[in-house]
Backbone as CSV, one residue per row, in Angstrom:
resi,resn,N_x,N_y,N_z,CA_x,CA_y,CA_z,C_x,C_y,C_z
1,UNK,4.981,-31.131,-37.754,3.947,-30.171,-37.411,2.656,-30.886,-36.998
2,UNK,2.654,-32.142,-37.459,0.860,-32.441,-37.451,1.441,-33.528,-35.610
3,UNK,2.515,-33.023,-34.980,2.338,-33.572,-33.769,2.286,-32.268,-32.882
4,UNK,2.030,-30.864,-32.826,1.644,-30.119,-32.500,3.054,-29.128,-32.624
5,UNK,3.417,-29.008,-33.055,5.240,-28.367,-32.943,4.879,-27.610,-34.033
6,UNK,5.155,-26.212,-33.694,4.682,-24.870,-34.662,5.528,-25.058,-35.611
7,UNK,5.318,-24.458,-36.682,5.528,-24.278,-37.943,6.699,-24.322,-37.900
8,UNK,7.647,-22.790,-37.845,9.017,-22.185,-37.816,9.617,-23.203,-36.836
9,UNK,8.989,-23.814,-35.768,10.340,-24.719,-34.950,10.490,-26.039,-36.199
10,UNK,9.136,-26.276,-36.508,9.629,-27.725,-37.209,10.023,-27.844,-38.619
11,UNK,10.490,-26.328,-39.518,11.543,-26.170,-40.368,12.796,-25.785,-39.543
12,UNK,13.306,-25.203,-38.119,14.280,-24.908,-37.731,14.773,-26.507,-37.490
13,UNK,14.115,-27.658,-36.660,14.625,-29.164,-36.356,14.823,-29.630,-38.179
14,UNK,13.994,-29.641,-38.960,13.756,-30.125,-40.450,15.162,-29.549,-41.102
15,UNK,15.674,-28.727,-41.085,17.333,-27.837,-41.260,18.341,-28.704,-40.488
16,UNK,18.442,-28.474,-39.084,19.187,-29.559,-38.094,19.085,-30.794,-39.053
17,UNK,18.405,-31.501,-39.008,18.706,-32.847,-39.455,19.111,-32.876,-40.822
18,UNK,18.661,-31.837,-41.916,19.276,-32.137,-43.412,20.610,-31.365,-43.390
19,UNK,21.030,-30.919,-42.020,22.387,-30.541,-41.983,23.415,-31.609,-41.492
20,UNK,22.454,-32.677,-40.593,23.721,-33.786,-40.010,23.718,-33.361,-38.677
21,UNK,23.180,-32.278,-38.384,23.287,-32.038,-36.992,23.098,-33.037,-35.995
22,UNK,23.980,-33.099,-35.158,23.632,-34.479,-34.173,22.613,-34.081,-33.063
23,UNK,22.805,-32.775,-32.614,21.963,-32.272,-31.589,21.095,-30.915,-32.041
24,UNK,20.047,-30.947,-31.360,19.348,-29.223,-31.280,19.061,-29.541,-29.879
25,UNK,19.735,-28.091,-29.651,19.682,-27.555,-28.328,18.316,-26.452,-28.087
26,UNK,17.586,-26.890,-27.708,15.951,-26.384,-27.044,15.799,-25.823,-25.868
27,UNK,15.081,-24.710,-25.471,14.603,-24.798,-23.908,12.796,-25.319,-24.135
28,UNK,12.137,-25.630,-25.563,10.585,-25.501,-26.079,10.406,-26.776,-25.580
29,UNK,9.664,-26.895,-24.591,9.140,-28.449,-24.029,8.380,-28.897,-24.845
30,UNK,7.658,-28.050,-25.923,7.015,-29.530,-27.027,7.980,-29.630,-27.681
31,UNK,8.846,-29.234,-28.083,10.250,-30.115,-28.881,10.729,-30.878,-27.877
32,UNK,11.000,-30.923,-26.828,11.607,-31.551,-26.211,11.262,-32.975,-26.040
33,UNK,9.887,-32.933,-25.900,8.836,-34.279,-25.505,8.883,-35.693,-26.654
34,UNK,9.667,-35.155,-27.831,9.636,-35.783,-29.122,10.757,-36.557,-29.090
35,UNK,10.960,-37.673,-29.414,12.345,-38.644,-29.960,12.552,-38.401,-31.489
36,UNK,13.617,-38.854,-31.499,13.854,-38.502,-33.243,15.021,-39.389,-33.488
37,UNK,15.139,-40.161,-34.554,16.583,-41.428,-34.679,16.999,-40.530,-35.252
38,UNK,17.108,-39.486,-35.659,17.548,-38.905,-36.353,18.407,-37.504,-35.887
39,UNK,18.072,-37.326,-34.763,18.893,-35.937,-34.612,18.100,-36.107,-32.154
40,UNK,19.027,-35.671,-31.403,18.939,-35.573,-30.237,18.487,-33.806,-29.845
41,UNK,17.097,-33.920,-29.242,16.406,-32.823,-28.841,16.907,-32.641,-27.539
42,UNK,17.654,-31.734,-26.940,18.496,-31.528,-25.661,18.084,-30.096,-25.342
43,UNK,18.026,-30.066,-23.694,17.763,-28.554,-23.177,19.682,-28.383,-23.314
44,UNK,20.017,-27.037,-23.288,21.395,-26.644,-23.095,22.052,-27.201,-21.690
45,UNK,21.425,-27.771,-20.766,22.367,-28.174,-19.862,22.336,-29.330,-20.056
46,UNK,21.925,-30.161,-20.595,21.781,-32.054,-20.565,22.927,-31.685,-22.215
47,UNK,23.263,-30.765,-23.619,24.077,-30.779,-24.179,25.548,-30.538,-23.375
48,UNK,25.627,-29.871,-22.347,26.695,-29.403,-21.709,27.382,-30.989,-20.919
49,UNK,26.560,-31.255,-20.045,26.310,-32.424,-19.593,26.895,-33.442,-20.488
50,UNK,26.646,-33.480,-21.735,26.925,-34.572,-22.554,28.189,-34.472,-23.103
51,UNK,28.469,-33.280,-23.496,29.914,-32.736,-23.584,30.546,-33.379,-22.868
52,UNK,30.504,-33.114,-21.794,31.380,-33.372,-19.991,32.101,-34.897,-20.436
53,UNK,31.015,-35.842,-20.595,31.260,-37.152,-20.673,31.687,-37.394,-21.617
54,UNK,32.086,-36.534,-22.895,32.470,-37.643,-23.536,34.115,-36.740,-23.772
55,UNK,34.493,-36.237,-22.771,35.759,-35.847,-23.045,36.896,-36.447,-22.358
């Protein structure tokens, strides 16, 4: 939160990651703008995309 990412998104990513989630799928460009070692911030077509390749 204290990098500008509202409240409710940054317990919805804070869930994702204490779930193991490998990805959150976003269209919110301030989530998007963020890296994380911990979990991959993806719009739904770059997850689709990523799918593709690894099948």
């Amino acid at each position: 939160m204290k990098t500008g990412v509202k409240e409710k998104d940054a317990y919805h990513v804070a869930c994702a990651i204490v779930a193991q989630c490998k990805y959150f799928i976003t269209t919110d460009d301030r989530l998007l703008k963020y890296d994380s070692k911990d979990i991959y911030l993806v719009t739904p077509g770059e997850f689709i995309r990523r799918m593709e390749t690894d099948l």
